[in-house]
Structures are given as structure tokens and as C-alpha cells.
C-alpha positions as CSV (number, residue, x, y, z in Angstrom):
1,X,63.6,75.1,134.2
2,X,61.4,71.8,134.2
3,X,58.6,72.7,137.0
4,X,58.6,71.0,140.3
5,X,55.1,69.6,139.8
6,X,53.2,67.8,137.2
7,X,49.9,69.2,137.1
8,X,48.3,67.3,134.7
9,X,49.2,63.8,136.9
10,X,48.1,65.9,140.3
11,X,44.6,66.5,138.2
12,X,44.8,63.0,136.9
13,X,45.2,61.5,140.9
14,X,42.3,63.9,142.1
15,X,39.9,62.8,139.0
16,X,40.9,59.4,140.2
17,X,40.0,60.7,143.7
18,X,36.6,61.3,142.6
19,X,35.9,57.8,141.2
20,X,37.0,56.0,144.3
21,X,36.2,58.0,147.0
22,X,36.8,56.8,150.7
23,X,34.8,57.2,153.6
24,X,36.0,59.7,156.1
25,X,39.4,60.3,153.5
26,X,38.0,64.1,153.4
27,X,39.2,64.9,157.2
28,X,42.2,67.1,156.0
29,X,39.2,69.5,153.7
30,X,36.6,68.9,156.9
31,X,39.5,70.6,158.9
32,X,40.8,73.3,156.7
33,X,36.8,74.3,155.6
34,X,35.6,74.4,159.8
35,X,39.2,76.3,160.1
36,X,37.9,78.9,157.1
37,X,34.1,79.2,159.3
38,X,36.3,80.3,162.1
39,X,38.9,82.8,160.6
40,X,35.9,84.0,158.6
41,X,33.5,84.4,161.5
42,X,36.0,86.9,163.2
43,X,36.2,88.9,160.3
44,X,33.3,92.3,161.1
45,X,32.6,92.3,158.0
46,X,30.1,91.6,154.5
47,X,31.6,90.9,151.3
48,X,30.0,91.5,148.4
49,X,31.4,89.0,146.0
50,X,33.6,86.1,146.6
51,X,35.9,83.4,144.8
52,X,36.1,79.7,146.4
53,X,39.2,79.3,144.0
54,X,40.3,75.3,143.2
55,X,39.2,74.3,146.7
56,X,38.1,70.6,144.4
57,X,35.2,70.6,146.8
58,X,32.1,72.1,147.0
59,X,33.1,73.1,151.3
60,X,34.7,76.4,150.9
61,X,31.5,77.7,149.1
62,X,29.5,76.2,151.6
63,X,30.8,78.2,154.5
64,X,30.6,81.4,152.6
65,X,27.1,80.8,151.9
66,X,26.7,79.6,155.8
67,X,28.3,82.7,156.9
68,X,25.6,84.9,155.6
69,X,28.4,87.5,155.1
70,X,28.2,86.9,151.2
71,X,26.5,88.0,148.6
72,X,27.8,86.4,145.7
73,X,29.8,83.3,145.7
74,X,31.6,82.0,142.6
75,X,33.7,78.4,142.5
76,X,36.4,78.5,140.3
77,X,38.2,74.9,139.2
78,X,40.1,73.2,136.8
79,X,38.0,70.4,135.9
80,X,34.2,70.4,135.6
81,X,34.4,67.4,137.3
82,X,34.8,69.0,140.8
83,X,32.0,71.2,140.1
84,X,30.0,67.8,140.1
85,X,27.0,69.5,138.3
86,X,26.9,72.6,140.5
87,X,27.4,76.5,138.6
88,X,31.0,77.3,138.6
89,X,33.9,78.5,136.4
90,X,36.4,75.5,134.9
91,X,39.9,77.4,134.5
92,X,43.5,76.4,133.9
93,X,45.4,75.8,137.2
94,X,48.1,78.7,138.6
95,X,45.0,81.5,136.8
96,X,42.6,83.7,138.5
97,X,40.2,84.5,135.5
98,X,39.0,87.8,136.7
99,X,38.8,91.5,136.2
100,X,41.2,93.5,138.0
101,X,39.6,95.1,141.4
102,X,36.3,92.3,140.7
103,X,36.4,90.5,143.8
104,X,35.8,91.1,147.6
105,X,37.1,87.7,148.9
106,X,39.2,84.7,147.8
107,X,39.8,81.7,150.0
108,X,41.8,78.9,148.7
109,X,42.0,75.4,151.1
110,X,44.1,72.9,150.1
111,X,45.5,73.8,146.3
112,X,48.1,76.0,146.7
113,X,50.9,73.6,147.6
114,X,50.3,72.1,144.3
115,X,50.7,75.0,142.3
116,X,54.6,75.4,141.0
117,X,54.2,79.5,140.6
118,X,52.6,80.4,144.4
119,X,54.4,84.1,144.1
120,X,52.4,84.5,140.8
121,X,49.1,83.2,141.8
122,X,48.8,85.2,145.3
123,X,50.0,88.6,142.6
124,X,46.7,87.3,140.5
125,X,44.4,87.2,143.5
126,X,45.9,90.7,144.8
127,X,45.5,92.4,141.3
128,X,41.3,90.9,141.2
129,X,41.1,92.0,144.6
130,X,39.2,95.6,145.4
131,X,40.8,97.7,147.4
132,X,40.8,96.5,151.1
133,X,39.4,92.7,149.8
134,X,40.5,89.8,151.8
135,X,42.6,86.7,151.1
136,X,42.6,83.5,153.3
137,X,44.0,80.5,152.1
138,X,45.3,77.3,153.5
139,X,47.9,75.2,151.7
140,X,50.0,72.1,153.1
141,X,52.9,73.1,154.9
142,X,56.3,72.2,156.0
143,X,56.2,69.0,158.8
144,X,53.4,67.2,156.2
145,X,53.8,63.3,156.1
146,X,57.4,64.1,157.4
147,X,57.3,60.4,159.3
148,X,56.3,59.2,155.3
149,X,59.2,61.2,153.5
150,X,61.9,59.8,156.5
151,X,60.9,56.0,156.5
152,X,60.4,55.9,152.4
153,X,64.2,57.6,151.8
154,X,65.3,55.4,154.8
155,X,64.3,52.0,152.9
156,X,65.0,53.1,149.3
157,X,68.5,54.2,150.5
158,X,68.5,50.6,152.2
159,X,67.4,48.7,148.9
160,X,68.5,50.7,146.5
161,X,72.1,52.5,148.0
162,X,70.0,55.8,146.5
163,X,66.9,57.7,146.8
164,X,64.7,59.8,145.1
165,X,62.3,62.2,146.6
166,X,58.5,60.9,146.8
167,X,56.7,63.4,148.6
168,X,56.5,67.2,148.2
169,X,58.3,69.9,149.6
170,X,56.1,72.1,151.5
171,X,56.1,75.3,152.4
172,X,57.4,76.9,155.6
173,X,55.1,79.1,157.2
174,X,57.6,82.0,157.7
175,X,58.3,81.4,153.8
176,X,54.4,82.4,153.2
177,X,54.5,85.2,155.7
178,X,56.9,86.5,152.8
179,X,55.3,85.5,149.4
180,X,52.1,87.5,150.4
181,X,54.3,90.4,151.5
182,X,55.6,89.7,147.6
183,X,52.4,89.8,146.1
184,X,51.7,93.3,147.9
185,X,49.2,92.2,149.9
186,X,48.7,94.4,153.6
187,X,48.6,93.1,156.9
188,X,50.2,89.7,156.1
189,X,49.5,86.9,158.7
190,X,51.0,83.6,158.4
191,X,50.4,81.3,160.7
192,X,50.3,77.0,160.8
193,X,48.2,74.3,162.8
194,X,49.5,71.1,162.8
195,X,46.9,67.7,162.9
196,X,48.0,64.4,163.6
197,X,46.4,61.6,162.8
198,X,47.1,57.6,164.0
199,X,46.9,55.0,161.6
200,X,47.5,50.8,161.9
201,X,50.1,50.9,159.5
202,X,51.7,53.1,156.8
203,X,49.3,51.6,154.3
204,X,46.2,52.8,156.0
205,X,48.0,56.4,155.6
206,X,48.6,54.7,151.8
207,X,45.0,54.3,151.0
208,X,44.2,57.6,152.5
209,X,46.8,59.9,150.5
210,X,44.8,57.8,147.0
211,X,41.7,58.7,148.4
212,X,42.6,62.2,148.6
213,X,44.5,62.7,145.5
214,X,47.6,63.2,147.4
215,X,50.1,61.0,146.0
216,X,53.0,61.8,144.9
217,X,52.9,64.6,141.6
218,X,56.5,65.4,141.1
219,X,58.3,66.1,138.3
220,X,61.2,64.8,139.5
221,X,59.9,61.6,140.6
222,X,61.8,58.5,140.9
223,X,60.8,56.2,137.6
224,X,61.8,53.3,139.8
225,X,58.6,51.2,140.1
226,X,57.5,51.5,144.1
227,X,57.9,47.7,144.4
228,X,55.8,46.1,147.2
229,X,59.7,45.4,148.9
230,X,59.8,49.1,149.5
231,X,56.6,49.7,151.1
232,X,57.4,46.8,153.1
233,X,60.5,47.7,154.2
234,X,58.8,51.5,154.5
235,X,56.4,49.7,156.8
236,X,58.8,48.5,158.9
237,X,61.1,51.7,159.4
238,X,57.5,53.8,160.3
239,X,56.5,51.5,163.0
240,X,60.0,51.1,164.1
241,X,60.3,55.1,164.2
242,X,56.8,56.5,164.7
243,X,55.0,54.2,166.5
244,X,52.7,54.9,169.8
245,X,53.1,52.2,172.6
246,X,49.7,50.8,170.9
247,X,51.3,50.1,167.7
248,X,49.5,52.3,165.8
249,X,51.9,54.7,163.4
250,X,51.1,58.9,163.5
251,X,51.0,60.8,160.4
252,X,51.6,64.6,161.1
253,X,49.7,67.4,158.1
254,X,50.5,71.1,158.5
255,X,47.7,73.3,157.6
256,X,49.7,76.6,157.0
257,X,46.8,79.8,157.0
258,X,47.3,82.8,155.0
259,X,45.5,86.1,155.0
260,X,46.3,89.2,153.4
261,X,44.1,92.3,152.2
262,X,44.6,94.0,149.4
263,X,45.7,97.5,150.1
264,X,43.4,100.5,150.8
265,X,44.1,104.1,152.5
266,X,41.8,102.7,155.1
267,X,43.8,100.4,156.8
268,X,45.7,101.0,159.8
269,X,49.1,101.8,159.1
270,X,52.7,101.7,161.1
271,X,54.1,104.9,162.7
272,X,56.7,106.2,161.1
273,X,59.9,106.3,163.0
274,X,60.5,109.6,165.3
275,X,56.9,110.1,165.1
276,X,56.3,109.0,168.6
277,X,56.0,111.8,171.2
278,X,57.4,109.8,174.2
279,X,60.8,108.6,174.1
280,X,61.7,105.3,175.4
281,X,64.1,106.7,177.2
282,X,61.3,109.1,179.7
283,X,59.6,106.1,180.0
284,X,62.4,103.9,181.3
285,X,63.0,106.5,184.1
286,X,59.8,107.5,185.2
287,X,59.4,106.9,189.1
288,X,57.1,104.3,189.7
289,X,55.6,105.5,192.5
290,X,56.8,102.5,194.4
């Protein structure tokens, strides 16, 4: 089965990225990496070592290290070029290149919904996990650039009588809910934030998605050139469809959050059924006293 995602153009449009950066084209990783302070922050705990794993950015590692709940912080990606000169490990995307039962903690912001076998990276990060080690991760979810992926089909239908897709499918945040239940991770929590952000035109969102490394990496891509016609017409059907009474167009990115622990006799555990010693039923008709 050919994948759904070409990683080598995905690494090739962050490397690009990197050479061209924006200013303020970071907002999404800002987000996710004051989101990852937070989750972390309510988490009683210290951590002895932990895995910022192809986060591209230098962010993740920088909250561990602000948290002063780590003692050992490693950065794992997939091109030394996101290191940019700082210690790290370069490995091949979709692999967590560590010992079984090695780490305490891996967070993940921002990679996952580029990865084509989720189930079997979230199994890798369970097995290098100790027993009672903690997950968090935040990947683009379902409801991302959805205003995009309408008015782009809308005016290639319109050109062309056919479409392709151009932007990814993301993930539902019930769906991940379920893949860390697959990976045998405990205490699954799934849960999604949604951030919208208002733009002149779609090709301010345009120069934004480049500046991130966020255009489209599908396999299955359309090899119709994206003539200047489309993203015209594109243009058009956004401002007609998803404009504010100011003009300006809105551009909507789930942040879907995933935590999970690896499992441990420690953790608190459902009752088993029949094991209560009050049935419902008492309980229903028990005078209230009223």
C-alpha cells in the first residue's frame, strides 16, 4: 500500500522552512509548547529522563528544562538541521531509538500527523517507556485549515470538473483516544483545542503554511500544477465563505492533546463489576429525609 505521506518532501518543506523563516509563522509551536508548560505543570511529579521527540524546534526541550521537573532531557530529530548546533539525536522519522523501559517522559508537539504509521510510533514510545512513564503529545487534528480544504476543492472542481485532495486528513480526537488505548498505554486522555486565526486573504494563510513547513506532503497529491487561476479562484470562494464582516478570512488549526502512561501496578485501577457494596438500586430508594 503506497503511504499516505511523503516524508522525504515533508522533510524537504521543513528544511525549506528553516532557510526562510517568517516572523511570527511559529504561533501554532508557541501554542502547542505554552499548552505542553501547562499539561506538564499539573503533573505532581519529577522525571528522571525525558525525550523531546521530532518536535523540529528547540521549544519542547525548553519547557522541560523550565519546569525544573527534569533531570535529563534528550531531543531526538530527523535532520541535524533542527538541532541547529544544539546536542541531540538525528533519527529516521516513525523510530524511537531507545532501550526498552529507558525513558520517563516523551512529548511530541506538532509531528505526529505527519507520520503515516501513528499506531506504530505511540507502541515504540510505550515499549521505551518505564513502567508508569508519561506520554503527552500534540498533533494536528481533524477541523485543521478545513475553510482551506472546502474553498481549494470548491475551485478545482470549478476549473477543472475534478479534484484532488491538497491538504491532510487529520485525525479525530476520539480516533486518538483509541490509538493510545492500541498502543497499551493506561489512563488514555484525548482531548482537542481549537485556535483560530484571521488573515487578509487566503495568501497570507499561504505564506504562513511555507513558513511553517506545512504545505501540502501527500502522496497522493494532485500533479496538476497549482496554477495562479486556482488560488485565485480559491481566493475568491474563502472570502466569499469564510469571511468576518471586516473582510478578513479565518483559518481554524486543531491542536488534538494526547497523554497516556505506560502501565504500572501503581495506578489506580477500575472496579470490577459486582464489586461494589451498595447497589444502585438501595440508593435510588433511600428516603431523602425531605
Amino acid at each position: 500500500m503506497q503511504p499516505l505521506i511523503d516524508t522525504e518532501l515533508w522533510l524537504a518543506h521543513k528544511r525549506r522552512a528553516l532557510i526562510r523563516p517568517l516572523d511570527g509563522a511559529d504561533f501554532l509551536m508557541r501554542r502547542a509548547a505554552e499548552d505542553l508548560a501547562d499539561r506538564l505543570g499539573a503533573v505532581e511529579r519529577r522525571f528522571g529522563k525525558a525525550v523531546a521527540l521530532f518536535c523540529q524546534t528547540s521549544a519542547a526541550a525548553r519547557v522541560l528544562a523550565d519546569s525544573g521537573k527534569v533531570a535529563d532531557i534528550v531531543r531526538v530529530e530527523t535532520d541535524d538541521a533542527f538541532l541547529a548546533g544544539e546536542a541531540g539525536v538525528v533519527a529516521p522519522a516513525e523510530t524511537v531509538p531507545f532501550e526498552a523501559e529507558s525513558l520517563d517522559l516523551v512529548v511530541s508537539l506538532l509531528s505526529l500527523q505527519a507520520m503515516n504509521d501513528i499506531p506504530g510510533v505511540l507502541a515504540q514510545i510505550r515499549r521505551a517507556l518505564k513502567p508508569d512513564g508519561l506520554f503527552l503529545g500534540a498533533l494536528a487534528g481533524a477541523g485543521t485549515l478545513a475553510e482551506l480544504r472546502e474553498s481549494l476543492l470548491a475551485a478545482e472542481t470549478e476549473l477543472h470538473g475534478g479534484a484532488s485532495p491538497r491538504v491532510l486528513p487529520f485525525t479525530d480526537v476520539r480516533d486518538a483516544g483509541a490509538l493510545l488505548q492500541r498502543a497499551g498505554l493506561a489512563l488514555p486522555v484525548a482531548d482537542v483545542e481549537t485556535v483560530t486565526v484571521r488573515y487578509s486573504s487566503l495568501f497570507g494563510l499561504a505564506a504562513d503554511l511555507r513558513a511553517m513547513g506545512e504545505t501540502s506532503p501527500l502522496s497522493d497529491r494532485s500533479r496538476r500544477p497549482a496554477t495562479r487561476r486556482l488560488f485565485a479562484r480559491s481566493a475568491e470562494i474563502y472570502a466569499e465563505r469564510f469571511s468576518d464582516p471586516d473582510g478578513r478570512i479565518r483559518a481554524s488549526f486543531s491542536i488534538v492533546w494526547m497523554s497516556g502512561w505506560a502501565p504500572d501496578a501503581s495506578q489506580q485501577k477500575p472496579l470490577k463489576p459486582g464489586s461494589a457494596k451498595v447497589s444502585l438500586k438501595t440508593i435510588l430508594e433511600k428516603p431523602t429525609g425531605h
